[in-house]
C-alpha positions as CSV (number, residue, x, y, z in Angstrom):
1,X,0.0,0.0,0.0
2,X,1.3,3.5,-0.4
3,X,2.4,5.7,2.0
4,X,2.2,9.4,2.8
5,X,5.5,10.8,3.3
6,X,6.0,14.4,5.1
7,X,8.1,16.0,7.3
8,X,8.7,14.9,10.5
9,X,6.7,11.1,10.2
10,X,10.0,9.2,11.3
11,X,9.3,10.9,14.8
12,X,6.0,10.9,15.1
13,X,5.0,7.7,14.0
14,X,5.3,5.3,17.1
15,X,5.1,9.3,19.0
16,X,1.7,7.9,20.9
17,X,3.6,4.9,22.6
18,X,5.7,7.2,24.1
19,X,3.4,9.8,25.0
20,X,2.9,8.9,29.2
21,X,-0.5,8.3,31.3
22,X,-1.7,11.1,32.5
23,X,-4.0,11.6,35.7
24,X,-7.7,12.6,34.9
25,X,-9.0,14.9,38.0
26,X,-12.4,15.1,38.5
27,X,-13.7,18.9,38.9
28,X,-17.1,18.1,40.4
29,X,-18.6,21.5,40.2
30,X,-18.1,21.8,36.8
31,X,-20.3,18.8,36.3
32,X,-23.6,17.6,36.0
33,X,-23.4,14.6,38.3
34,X,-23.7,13.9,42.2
35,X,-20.5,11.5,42.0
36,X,-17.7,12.1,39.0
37,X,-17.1,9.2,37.3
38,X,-14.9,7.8,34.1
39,X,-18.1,5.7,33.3
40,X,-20.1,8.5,32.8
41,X,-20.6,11.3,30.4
42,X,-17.4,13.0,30.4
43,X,-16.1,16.1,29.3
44,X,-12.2,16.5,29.4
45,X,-10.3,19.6,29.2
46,X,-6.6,19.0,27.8
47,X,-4.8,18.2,25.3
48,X,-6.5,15.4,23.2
49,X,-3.4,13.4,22.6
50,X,-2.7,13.1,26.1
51,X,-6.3,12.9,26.6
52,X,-7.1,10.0,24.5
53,X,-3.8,8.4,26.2
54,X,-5.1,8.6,29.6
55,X,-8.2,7.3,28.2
56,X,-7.3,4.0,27.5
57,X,-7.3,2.1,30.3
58,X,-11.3,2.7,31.2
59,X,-11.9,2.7,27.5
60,X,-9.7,0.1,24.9
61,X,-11.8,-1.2,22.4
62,X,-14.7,0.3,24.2
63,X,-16.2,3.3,22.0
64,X,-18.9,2.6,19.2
65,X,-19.0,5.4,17.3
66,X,-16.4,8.5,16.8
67,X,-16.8,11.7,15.6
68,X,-14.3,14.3,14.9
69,X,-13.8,17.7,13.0
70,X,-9.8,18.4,13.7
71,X,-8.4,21.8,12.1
72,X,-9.2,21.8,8.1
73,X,-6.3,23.9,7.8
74,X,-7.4,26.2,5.6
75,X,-4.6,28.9,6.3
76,X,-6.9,30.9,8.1
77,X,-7.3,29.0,12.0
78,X,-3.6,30.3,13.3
79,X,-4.0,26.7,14.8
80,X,-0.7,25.8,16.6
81,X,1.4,21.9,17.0
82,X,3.0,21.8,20.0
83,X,3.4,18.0,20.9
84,X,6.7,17.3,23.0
85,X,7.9,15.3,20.7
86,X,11.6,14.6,22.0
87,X,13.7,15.6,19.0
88,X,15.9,19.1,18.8
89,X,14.9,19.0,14.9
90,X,11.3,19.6,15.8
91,X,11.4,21.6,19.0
92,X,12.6,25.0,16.6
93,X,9.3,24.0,14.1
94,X,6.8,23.7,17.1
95,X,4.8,25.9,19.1
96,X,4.5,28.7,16.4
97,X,0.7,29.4,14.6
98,X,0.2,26.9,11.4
99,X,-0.9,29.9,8.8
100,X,-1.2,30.5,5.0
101,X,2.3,31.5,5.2
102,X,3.9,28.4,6.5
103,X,4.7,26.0,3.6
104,X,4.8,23.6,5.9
105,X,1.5,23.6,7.4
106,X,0.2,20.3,5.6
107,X,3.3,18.5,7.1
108,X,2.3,19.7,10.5
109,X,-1.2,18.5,9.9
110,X,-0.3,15.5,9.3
111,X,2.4,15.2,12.2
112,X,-0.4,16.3,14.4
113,X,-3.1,13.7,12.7
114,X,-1.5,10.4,12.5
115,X,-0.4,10.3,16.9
116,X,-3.9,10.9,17.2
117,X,-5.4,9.1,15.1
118,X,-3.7,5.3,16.0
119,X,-5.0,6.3,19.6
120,X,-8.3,6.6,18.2
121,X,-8.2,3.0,16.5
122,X,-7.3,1.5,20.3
123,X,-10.0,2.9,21.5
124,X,-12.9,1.9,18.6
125,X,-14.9,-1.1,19.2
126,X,-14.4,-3.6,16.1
127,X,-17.9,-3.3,15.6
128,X,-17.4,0.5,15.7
129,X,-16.9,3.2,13.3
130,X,-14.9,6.6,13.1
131,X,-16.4,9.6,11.0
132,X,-13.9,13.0,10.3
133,X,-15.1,15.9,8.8
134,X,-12.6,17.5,6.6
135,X,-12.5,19.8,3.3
136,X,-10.6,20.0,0.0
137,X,-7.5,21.4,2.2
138,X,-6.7,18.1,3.5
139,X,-8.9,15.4,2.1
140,X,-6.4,13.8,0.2
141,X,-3.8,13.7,2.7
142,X,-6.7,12.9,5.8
143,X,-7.6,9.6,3.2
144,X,-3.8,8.4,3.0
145,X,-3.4,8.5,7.0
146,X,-7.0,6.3,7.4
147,X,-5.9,3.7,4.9
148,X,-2.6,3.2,6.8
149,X,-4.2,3.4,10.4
150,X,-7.6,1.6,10.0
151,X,-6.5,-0.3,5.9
152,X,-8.1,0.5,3.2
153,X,-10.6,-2.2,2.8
154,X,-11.9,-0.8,6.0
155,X,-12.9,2.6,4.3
156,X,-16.9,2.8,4.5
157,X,-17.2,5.5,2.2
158,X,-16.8,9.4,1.8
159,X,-19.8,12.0,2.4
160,X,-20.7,14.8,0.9
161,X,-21.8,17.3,2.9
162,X,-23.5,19.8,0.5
163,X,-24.4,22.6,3.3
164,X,-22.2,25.9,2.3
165,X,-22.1,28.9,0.1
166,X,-19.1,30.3,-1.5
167,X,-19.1,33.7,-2.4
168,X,-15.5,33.8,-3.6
169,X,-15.6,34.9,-7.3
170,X,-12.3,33.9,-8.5
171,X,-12.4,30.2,-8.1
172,X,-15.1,27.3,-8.5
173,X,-17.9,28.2,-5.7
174,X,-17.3,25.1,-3.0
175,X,-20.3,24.3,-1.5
176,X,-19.7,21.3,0.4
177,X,-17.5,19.7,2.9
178,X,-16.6,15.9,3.5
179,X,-17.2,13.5,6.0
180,X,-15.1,10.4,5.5
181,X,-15.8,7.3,7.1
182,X,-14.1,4.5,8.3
183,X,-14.6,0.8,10.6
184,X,-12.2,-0.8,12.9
185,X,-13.2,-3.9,11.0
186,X,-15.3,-3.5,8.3
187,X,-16.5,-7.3,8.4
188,X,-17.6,-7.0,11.8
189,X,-20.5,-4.2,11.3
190,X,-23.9,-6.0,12.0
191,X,-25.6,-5.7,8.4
192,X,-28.5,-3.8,10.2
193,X,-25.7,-1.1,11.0
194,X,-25.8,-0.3,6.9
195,X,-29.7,0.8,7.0
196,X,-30.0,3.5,9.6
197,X,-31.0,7.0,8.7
198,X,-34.3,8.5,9.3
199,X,-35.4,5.8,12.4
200,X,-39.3,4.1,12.7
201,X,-40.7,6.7,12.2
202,X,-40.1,7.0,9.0
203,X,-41.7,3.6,8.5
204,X,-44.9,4.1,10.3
205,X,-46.1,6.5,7.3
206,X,-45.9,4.3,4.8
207,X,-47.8,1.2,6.5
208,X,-51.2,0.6,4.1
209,X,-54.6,2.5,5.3
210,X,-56.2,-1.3,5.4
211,X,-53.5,-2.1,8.4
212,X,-54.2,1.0,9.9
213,X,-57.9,0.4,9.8
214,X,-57.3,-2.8,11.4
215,X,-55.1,-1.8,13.7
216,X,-55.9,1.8,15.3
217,X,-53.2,2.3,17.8
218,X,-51.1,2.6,14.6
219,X,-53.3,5.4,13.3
220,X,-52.9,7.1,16.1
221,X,-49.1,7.0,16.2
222,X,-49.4,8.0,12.8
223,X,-51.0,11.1,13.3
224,X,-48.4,11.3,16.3
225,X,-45.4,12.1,13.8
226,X,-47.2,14.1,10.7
227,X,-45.6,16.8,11.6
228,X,-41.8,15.0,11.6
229,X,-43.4,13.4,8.1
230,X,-43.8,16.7,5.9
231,X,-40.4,18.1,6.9
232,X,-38.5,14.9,6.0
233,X,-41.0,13.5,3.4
234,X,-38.4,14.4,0.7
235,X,-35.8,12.0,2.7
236,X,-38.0,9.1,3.2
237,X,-38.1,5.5,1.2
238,X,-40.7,3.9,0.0
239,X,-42.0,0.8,2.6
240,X,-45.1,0.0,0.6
241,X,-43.7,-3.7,1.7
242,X,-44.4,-3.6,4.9
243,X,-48.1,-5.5,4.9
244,X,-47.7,-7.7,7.9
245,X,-47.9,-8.0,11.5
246,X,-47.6,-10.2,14.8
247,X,-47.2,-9.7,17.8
248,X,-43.8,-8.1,17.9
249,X,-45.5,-5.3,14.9
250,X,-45.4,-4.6,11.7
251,X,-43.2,-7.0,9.4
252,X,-41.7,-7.7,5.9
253,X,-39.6,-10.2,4.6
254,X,-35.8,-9.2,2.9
255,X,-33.9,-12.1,0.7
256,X,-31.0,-10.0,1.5
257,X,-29.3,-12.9,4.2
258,X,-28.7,-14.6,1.2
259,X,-25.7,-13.6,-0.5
260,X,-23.8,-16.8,-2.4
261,X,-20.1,-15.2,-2.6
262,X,-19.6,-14.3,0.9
263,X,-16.3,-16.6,2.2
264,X,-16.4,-18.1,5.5
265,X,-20.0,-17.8,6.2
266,X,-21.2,-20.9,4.3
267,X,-23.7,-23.7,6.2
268,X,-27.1,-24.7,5.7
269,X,-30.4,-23.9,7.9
270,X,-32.7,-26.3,8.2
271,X,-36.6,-26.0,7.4
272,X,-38.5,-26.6,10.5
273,X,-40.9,-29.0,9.3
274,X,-39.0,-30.9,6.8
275,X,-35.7,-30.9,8.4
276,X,-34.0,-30.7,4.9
277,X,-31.7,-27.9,3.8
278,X,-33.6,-25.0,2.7
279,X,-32.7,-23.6,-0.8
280,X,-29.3,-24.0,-2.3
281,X,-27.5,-26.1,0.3
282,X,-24.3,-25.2,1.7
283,X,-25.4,-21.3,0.6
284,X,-23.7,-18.5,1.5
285,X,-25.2,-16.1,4.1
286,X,-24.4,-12.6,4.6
287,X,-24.7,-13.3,8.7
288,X,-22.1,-16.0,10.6
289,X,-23.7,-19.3,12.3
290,X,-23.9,-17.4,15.9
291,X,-25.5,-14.9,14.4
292,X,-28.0,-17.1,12.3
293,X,-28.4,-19.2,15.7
294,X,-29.6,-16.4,17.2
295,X,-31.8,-15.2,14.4
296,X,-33.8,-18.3,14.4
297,X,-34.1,-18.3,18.3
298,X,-35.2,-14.8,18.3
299,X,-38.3,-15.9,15.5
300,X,-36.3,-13.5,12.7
301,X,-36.3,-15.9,10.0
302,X,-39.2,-16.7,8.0
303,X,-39.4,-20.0,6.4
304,X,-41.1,-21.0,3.1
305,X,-43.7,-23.8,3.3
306,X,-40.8,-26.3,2.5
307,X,-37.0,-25.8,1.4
308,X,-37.8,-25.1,-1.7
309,X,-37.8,-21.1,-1.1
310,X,-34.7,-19.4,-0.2
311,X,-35.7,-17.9,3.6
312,X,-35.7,-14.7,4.2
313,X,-35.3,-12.5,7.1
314,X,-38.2,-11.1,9.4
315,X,-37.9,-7.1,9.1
316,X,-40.2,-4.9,11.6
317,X,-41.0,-1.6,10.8
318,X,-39.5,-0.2,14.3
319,X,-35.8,-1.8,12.8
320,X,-36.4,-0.2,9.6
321,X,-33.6,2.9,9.1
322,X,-33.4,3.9,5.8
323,X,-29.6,4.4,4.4
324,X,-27.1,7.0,4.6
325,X,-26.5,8.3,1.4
326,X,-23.3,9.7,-0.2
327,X,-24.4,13.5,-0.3
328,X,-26.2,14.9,2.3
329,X,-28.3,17.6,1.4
330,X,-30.6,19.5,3.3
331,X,-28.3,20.4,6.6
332,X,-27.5,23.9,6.1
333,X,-24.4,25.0,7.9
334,X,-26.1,27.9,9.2
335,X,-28.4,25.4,10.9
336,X,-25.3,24.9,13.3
337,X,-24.8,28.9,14.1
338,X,-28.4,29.2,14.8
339,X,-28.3,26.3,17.5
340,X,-25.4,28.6,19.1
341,X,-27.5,31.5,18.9
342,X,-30.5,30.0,20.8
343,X,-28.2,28.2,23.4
344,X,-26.2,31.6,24.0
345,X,-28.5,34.4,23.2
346,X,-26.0,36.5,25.3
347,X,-23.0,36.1,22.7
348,X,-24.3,34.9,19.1
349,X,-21.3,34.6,18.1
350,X,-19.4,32.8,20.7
351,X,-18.3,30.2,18.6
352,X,-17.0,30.5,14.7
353,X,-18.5,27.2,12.6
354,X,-19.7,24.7,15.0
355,X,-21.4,22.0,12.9
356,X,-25.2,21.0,13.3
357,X,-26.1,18.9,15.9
358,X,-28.2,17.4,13.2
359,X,-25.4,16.4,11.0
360,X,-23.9,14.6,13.6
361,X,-26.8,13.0,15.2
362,X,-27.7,11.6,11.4
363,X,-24.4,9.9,11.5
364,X,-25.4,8.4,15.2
365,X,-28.5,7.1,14.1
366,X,-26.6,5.0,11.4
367,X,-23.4,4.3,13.5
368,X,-25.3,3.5,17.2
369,X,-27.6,1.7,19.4
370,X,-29.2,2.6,22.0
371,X,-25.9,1.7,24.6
372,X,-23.5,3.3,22.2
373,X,-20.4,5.3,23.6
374,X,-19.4,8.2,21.6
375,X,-16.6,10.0,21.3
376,X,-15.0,13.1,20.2
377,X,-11.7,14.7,20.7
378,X,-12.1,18.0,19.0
379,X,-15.0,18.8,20.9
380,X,-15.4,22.3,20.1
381,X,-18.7,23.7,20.8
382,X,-20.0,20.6,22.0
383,X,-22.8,19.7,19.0
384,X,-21.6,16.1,19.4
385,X,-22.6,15.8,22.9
386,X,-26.1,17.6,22.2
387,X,-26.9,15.1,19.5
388,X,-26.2,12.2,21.9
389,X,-28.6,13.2,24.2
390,X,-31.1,14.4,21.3
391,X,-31.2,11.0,20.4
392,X,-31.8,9.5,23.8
393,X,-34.3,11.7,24.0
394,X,-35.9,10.3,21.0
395,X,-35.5,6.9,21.3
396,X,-34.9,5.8,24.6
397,X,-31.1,4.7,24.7
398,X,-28.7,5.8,27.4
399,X,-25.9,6.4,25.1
400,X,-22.5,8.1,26.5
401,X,-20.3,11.1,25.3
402,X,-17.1,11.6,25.4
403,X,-15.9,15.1,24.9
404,X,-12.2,16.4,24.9
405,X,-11.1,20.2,24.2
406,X,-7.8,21.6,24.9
407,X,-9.0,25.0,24.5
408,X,-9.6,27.3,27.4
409,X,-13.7,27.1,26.6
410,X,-13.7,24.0,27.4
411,X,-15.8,24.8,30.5
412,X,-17.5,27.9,29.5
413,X,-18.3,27.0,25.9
414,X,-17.9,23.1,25.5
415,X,-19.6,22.0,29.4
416,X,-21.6,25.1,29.4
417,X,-23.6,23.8,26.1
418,X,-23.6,20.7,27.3
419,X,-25.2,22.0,31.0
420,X,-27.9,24.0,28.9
421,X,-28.8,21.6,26.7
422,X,-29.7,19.2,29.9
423,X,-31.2,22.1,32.0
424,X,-33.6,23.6,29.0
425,X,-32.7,27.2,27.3
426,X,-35.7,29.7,27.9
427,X,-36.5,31.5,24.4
428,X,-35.2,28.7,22.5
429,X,-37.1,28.2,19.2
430,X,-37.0,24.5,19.2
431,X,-39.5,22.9,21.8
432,X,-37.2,19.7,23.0
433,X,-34.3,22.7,23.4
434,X,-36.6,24.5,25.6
435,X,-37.7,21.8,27.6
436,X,-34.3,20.6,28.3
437,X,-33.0,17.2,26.6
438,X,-32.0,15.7,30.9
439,X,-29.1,13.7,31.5
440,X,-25.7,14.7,33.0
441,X,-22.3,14.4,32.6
442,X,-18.5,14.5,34.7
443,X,-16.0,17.0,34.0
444,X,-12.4,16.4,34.0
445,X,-9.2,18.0,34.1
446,X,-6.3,16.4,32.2
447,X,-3.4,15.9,35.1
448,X,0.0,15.3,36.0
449,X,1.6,12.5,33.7
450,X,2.3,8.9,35.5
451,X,6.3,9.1,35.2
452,X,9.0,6.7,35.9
453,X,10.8,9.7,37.8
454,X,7.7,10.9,39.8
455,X,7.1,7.7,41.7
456,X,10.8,7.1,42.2
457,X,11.1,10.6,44.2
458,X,8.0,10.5,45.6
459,X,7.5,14.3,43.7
460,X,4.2,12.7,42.6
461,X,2.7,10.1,43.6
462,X,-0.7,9.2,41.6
463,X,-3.8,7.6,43.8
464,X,-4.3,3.6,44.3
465,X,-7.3,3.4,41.7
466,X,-5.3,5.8,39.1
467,X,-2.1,3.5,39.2
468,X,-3.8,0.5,39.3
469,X,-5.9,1.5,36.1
470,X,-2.3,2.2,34.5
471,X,-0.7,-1.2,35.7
472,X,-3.3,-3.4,34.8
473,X,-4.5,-1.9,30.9
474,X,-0.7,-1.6,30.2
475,X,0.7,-5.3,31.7
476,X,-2.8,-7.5,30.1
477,X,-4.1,-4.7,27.0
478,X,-7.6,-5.2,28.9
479,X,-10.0,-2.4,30.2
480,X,-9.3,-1.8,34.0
481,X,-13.1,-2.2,35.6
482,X,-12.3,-0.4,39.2
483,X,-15.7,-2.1,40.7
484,X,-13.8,-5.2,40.2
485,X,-10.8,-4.4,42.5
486,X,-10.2,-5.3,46.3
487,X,-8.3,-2.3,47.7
488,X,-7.8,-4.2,50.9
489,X,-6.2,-7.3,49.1
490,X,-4.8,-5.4,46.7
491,X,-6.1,-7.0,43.5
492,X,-7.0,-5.0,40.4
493,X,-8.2,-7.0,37.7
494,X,-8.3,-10.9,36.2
495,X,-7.2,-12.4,33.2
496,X,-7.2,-16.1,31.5
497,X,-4.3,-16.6,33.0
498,X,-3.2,-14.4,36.3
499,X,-4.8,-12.7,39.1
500,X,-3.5,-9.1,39.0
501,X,-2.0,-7.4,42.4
502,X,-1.1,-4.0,43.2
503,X,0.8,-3.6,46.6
504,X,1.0,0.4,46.7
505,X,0.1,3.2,49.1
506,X,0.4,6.8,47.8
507,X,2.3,8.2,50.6
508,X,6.0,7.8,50.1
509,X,6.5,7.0,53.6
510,X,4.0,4.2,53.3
511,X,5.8,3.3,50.0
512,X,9.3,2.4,51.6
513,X,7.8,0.1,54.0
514,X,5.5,-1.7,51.0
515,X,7.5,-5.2,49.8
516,X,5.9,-8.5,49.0
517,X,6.5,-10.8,52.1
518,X,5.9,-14.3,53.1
519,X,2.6,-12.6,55.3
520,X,1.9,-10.5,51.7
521,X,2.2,-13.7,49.8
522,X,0.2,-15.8,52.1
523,X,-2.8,-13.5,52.2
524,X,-3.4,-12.9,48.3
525,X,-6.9,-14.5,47.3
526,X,-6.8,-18.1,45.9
527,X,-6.8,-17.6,42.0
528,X,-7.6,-21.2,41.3
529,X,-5.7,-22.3,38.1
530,X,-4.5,-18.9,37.3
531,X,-1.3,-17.5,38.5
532,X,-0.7,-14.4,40.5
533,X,1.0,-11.4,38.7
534,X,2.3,-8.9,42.1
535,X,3.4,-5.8,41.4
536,X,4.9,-4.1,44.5
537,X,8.4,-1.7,45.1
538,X,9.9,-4.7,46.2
539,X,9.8,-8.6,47.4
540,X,11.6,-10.3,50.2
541,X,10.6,-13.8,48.5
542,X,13.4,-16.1,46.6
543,X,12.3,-17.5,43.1
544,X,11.3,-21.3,45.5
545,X,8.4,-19.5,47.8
546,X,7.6,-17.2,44.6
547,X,7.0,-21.0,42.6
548,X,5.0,-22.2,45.6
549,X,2.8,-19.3,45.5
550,X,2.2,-19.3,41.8
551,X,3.5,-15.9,41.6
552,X,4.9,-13.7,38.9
553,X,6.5,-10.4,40.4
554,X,7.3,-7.1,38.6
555,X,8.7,-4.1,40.5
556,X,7.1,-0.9,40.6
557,X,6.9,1.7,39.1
558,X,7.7,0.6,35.5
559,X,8.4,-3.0,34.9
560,X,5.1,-3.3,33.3
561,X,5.6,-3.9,30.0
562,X,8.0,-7.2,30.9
563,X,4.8,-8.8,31.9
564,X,3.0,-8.4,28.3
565,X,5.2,-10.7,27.1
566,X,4.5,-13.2,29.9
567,X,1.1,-12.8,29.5
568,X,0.9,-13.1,26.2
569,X,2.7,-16.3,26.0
């Protein structure tokens, strides 16, 4: 495959393993909720690298759905790089403003990108997706940087965002903007993940006037959403299909499960009466087995009065979500300084092009369910945390944000949306806005980094629960749960094959006194078959009692990474 080439990539490129862990310190009065907490909605002021860093350990592998509009360096944002990247080369070509006079400003975008984007890909689900919004300033080099993090055959597609007017004279107008779109593993997006746009209701006003008259509760939810219908009538799809019903509501059956060329997914389904392989034996089928399996447990599959007829699957009208399409018109980007000016009637202008809210939250409805965690690390204004809870509001779900800004509005523009948007804004033209969308969310501050040097002085030591989040992601690559740990025992987390122990106090008085001992050793939970992996400052147990014990030691602070390869093994 190709790759991009620019200045400074030789030290940047494996720049995000060295970045360190930082602290995140709760600032509780800057929040939304009774007790701050990484499992919550979060806003995080700091820098996103570091950000997304410190992340990891509550959140590897954990996020659904990211969305993210970085600088589109156009020449015009006097946006600055300033990652310590350790090299005298690049310390005199940081920290000064990326303008239209720098030739080097697309080297320093991408310097700035790639770090942050392989952080992103630990932290996407492989059932998730990313979505960046870019423009003709640095599509081409944004596209290069995605096929080499996530591969090309993971690219979903690229969006046209047709929502601008340009007045400029002297070139060809530009009216649009992109959204490109890529999975952590394409393979692994459910196949109802590829037909989400407009939601039920869409479906509900297409169902026949005969069903309706047979079935008044759907009238009635009908006339429910006729006002949603004529401002999105132009979007919607026909469902003229959808003619039957059971107990679960409104059905119609899609041939689409079949699909002959797919590798790996080939095995037959038997018909329920006749026992014999329905329709083409050995056919190929667009879901895998466990998914099938559950299909037919779940009474999704409907079967043909022998195995004649190729199945097909069961399709409610509450599931239907028509698809995304490759230009999105419709969403003017003047929608998005309007929703400023209702949430901050004080100061219109508060913010310079935040996008809609309902750009984003079409992309949600497309890329989420209803116990989605979203995230995005340019947070800006905060539009990506209003359609999160917009859509809860709409459907149900308890769905998560994830907001970072390293901009000094992070509280008073970024949180402070997000607090009206919960509480209601008076005046506000639209009716949910007014009313207040609910939920609540933790702030955080980005803090001091986790470093080799701190905890040997004793300058800084970091709390129990903050270090053993650290210890554990870093030595096993697994999400640190704290509601699984024992403070009193010390242990932090479980694998297949170890029992993880932290013996640490943050006090550095405590900490000199702190070894594993026979009494240490003796006390540790019974781990059954697994071994125990301690980490502790030191032991005063020879390598016989540490075989009797079934323990693995690593000295603190930072013989971590020796026990990946253990573990791994």
């Amino acid at each position: 495959m190709p790759r991009l080439h620019f200045k400074g990539r030789s030290l940047v490129e494996n720049h995000h393993l060295t970045v360190p862990f930082h602290e995140l310190r709760a600032v509780p009065d800057q929040g939304l909720s009774e007790t701050p907490s990484l499992h919550d909605n979060l806003v995080v002021h700091g820098d996103n690298l570091a950000a997304l860093k410190a992340l990891q350990p509550t959140l590897y592998r954990q996020i659904k759905c990211i969305y993210i509009d970085p600088p589109y360096n156009t020449g015009n944002e006097d946006w600055v790089y300033n990652d310590n990247v350790n090299s005298p080369m690049m310390r005199d070509w940081l920290g000064k403003a990326v303008d239209r006079e720098d030739l080097t400003r697309h080297d320093k975008w991408c310097c700035m990108m790639l770090p942050r984007l392989k952080l992103l890909r630990e932290l996407l689900r492989d059932d998730g997706a990313i979505f960046v919004s870019i423009d003709d300033n640095e599509v081409h080099h944004l596209r290069c940087l995605m096929d080499e993090v996530f591969g090309e055959h993971n690219c979903v597609g690229q969006i046209i965002w047709h929502g601008s007017t340009d007045n400029n004279p002297t070139n060809i107008a530009s009216e649009h903007e992109y959204i490109v779109c890529y999975a952590a593993n394409k393979n692994e997006l459910e196949d109802e993940w590829k037909s989400a746009y407009f939601g039920p209701k869409a479906a509900l006003q297409r169902v026949g006037a005969e069903l309706l008259d047979q079935h008044p509760e759907l009238a009635e939810r009908q006339r429910e959403y006729s006002r949603w219908l004529k401002e999105h009538r132009a979007q919607l799809k026909p469902l003229d299909r959808y003619k039957f019903i059971d107990d679960a509501g409104v059905f119609t059956g899609s041939q689409s499960v079949h699909n002959p060329g797919r590798e790996g997914y080939r095995y037959d389904v038997l018909h329920p009466v006749t026992g014999k392989p329905c329709k083409e034996p050995l056919m190929g089928y667009r879901f895998p087995p466990s998914t099938m399996e559950r299909l037919l447990a779940d009474d999704r599959i409907i079967f043909g009065k022998d195995e004649s007829k190729i199945i097909e699957l069961k399709v409610y009208v509450d599931d239907y979500r028509a698809k995304l399409s490759s230009i999105v018109d419709g969403i003017d980007s003047r929608r998005g300084a309007n929703e400023i000016g209702d949430i901050f009637p004080e100061n219109r202008l508060i913010f310079k092009n935040p996008k809609p809210s309902t750009l984003i939250g079409d992309l949600l409805r497309y890329a989420t369910d209803k116990d989605s965690i979203i995230l995005d690390s340019f947070a800006g204004s905060g539009a990506t945390a209003h359609a999160v809870l917009a859509q809860n509001r709409d459907d149900g779900g308890n769905r998560r944000f994830i907001l970072v800004e390293c901009e000094d509005y992070a509280d008073s523009v970024t949180a402070e949306r997000v607090r009206r948007v919960v509480k209601g804004v008076a005046n506000a033209r639209d009716e949910a806005l007014r009313t207040g969308l609910g939920g609540a969310f933790s702030y955080f501050e980005l803090g001091r980094p986790m470093r080799q040097e701190s905890l040997l002085d004793g300058s800084h030591l970091p709390p129990w629960e903050k270090l053993a989040s650290y210890i554990f992601f870093t030595a096993t690559g697994q999400e640190f749960d704290p509601a699984d740990t024992d403070r009193e025992t010390g242990f932090i987390g479980r694998t297949a094959s170890h029992d993880v122990f932290l013996v640490y106090e943050p006090e550095v008085d405590k900490l000199k006194n702190l070894a594993l001992t026979l009494t240490v050793a003796r006390g540790l939970p019974d781990a059954g078959s697994r071994r125990k992996l301690v980490f502790a400052p030191t032991k005063y147990l020879d390598r016989e009692f540490l075989h009797t014990y079934r323990i693995d030691f690593q000295q603190l602070p930072f013989q971590i990474y020796a026990a990946i390869e253990r573990l791994q093994q």
